[in-house]
TORBA-695889 format. One record per atom (N, C-alpha, C): x, y, z; residue in three letters. Coordinates in pm, whole numbers, plus 50000, padded with zeros to 5 digits. Example, Ala and Ser with C-alpha at 12.3 -4.5 7.8 and 13.67 -1.06 7.14 Angstrom:
! TORBA-695889
513194943150780Ala
512304955050780Ala
513204967050780Ala
512854977550708Ser
513674989450714Ser
512905000350787Ser
END
This chain:
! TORBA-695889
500834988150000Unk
500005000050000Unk
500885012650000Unk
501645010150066Unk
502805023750102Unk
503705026049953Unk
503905014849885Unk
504635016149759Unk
503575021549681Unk
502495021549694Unk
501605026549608Unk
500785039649575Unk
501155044949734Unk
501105051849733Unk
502025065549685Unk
503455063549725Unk
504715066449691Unk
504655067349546Unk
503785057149494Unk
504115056249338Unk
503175066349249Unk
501915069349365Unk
501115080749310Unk
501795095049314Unk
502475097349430Unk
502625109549470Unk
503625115049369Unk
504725101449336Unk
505485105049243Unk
505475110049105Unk
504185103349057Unk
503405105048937Unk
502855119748951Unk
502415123449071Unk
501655138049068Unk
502995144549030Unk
503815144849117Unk
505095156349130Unk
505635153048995Unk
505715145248919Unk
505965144348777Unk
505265152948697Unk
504035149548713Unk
502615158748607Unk
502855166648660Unk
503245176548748Unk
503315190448768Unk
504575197748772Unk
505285187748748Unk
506735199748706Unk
506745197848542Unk
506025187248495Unk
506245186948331Unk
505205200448282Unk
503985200048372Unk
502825213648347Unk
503725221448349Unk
504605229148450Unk
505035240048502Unk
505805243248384Unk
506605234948339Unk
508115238048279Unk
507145236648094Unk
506015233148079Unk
505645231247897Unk
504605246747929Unk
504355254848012Unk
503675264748007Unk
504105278847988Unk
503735285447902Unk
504435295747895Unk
504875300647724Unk
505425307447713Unk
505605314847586Unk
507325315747578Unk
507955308447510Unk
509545311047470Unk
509915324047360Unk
509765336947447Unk
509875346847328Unk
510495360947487Unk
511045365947422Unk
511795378647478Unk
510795388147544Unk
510265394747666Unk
509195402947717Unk
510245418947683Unk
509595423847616Unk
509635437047571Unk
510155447047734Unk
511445455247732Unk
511735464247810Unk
510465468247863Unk
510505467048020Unk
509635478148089Unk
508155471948102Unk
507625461048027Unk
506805453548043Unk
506875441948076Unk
508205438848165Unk
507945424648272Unk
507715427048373Unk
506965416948453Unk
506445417748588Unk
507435424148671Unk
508315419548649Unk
509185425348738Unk
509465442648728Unk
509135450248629Unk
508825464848626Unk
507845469048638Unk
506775461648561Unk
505415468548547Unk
504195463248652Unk
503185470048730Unk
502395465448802Unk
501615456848722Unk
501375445548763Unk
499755434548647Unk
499075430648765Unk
497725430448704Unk
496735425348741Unk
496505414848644Unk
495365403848702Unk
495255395148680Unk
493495391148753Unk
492495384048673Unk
491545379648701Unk
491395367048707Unk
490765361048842Unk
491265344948861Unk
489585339848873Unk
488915328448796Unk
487705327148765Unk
487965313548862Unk
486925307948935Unk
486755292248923Unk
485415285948882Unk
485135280848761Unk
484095281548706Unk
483685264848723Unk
481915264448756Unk
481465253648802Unk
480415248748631Unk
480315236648601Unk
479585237248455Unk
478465227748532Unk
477495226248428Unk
476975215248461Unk
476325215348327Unk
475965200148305Unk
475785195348120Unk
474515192648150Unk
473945186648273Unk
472115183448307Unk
471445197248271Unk
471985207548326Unk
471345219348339Unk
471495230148199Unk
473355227748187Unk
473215238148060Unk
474285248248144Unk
473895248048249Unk
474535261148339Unk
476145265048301Unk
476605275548301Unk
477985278348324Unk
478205290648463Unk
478435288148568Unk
478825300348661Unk
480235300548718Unk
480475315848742Unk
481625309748802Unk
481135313248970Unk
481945304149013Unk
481805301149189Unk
482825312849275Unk
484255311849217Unk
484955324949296Unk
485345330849178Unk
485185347849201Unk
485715357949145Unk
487215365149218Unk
488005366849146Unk
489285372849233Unk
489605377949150Unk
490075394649224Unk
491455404049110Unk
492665400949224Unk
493525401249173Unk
495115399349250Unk
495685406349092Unk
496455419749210Unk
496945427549138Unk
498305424249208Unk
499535430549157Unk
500985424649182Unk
501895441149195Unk
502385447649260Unk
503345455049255Unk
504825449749279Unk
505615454049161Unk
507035450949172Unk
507855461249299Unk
507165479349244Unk
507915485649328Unk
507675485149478Unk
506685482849554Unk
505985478749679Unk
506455465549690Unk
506515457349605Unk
506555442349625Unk
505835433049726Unk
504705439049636Unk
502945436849717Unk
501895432449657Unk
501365423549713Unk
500175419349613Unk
498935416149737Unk
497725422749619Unk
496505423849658Unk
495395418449600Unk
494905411049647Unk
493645398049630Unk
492365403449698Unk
491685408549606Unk
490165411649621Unk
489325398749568Unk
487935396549684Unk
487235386249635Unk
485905394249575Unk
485115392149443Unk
484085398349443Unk
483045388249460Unk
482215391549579Unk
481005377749616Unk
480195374049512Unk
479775366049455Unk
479115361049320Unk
478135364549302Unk
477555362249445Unk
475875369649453Unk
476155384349418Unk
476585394249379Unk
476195410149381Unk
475975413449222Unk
474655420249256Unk
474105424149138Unk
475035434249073Unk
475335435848939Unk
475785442848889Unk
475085449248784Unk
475275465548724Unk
474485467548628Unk
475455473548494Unk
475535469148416Unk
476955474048272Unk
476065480548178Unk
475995489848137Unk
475805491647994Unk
475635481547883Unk
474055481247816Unk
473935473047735Unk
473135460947721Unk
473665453647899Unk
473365440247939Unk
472375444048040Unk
471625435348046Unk
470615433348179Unk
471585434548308Unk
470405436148433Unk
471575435348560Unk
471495420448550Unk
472455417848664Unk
472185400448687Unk
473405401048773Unk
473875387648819Unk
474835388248930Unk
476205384548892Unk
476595388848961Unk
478145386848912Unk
478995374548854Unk
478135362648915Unk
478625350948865Unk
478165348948730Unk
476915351748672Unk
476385350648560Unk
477225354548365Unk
477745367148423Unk
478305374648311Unk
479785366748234Unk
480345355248319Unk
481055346148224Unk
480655340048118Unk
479255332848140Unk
478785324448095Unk
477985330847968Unk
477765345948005Unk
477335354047899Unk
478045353047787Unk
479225358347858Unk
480475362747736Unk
480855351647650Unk
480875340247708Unk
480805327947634Unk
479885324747483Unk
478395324247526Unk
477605328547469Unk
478005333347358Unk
478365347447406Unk
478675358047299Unk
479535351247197Unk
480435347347233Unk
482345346147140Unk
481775337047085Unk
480685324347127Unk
480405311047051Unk
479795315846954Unk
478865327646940Unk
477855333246838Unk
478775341246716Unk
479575345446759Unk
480455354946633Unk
481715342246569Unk
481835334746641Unk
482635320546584Unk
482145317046400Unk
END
């Protein structure tokens, strides 16, 4: 059992340094626009599907923004439930508007 386990864990730590090291873009980042100079933000989705229903939502919303010169980073959660209202679109809640945009990009395809 213990070898077998050993033999999983090993397999994980395999699949995730081969992910780590095949991800990414092999090309030169332009002066002044690497992380390491420039502040980025970043939007982190975790999206729940379901194929019975049709549904697409996402479950957590996060901005995590990054400062190089502070060398600080800040993680806002936006709660899923909050109504939002945009130009254009109906209100509806915050989790909803992924599944919109989806929608959308599948229709102009």
């Amino acid at each position: 059992m213990l070898l077998a386990v050993g033999g999983y864990v090993g397999y994980l730590v395999w699949e995730t340094y081969y992910a780590i090291r095949t991800v990414g873009v092999d090309r030169e980042v332009p002066p002044g626009e690497s992380v390491k100079d420039k502040p980025k933000a970043f939007l982190l989705l975790g999206v729940d599907s379901r194929a019975k229903t049709g549904t697409l939502n996402t479950d957590v919303i996060m901005v995590a923004a990054l400062n190089p010169a502070t060398k600080s980073a800040t993680v806002v959660s936006v709660p899923r439930d909050s109504l939002i209202q945009l130009d254009g679109y109906k209100q509806q809640k915050a989790n909803q508007f992924y599944a919109g945009f989806l929608r959308s990009v599948k229709k102009t395809d």
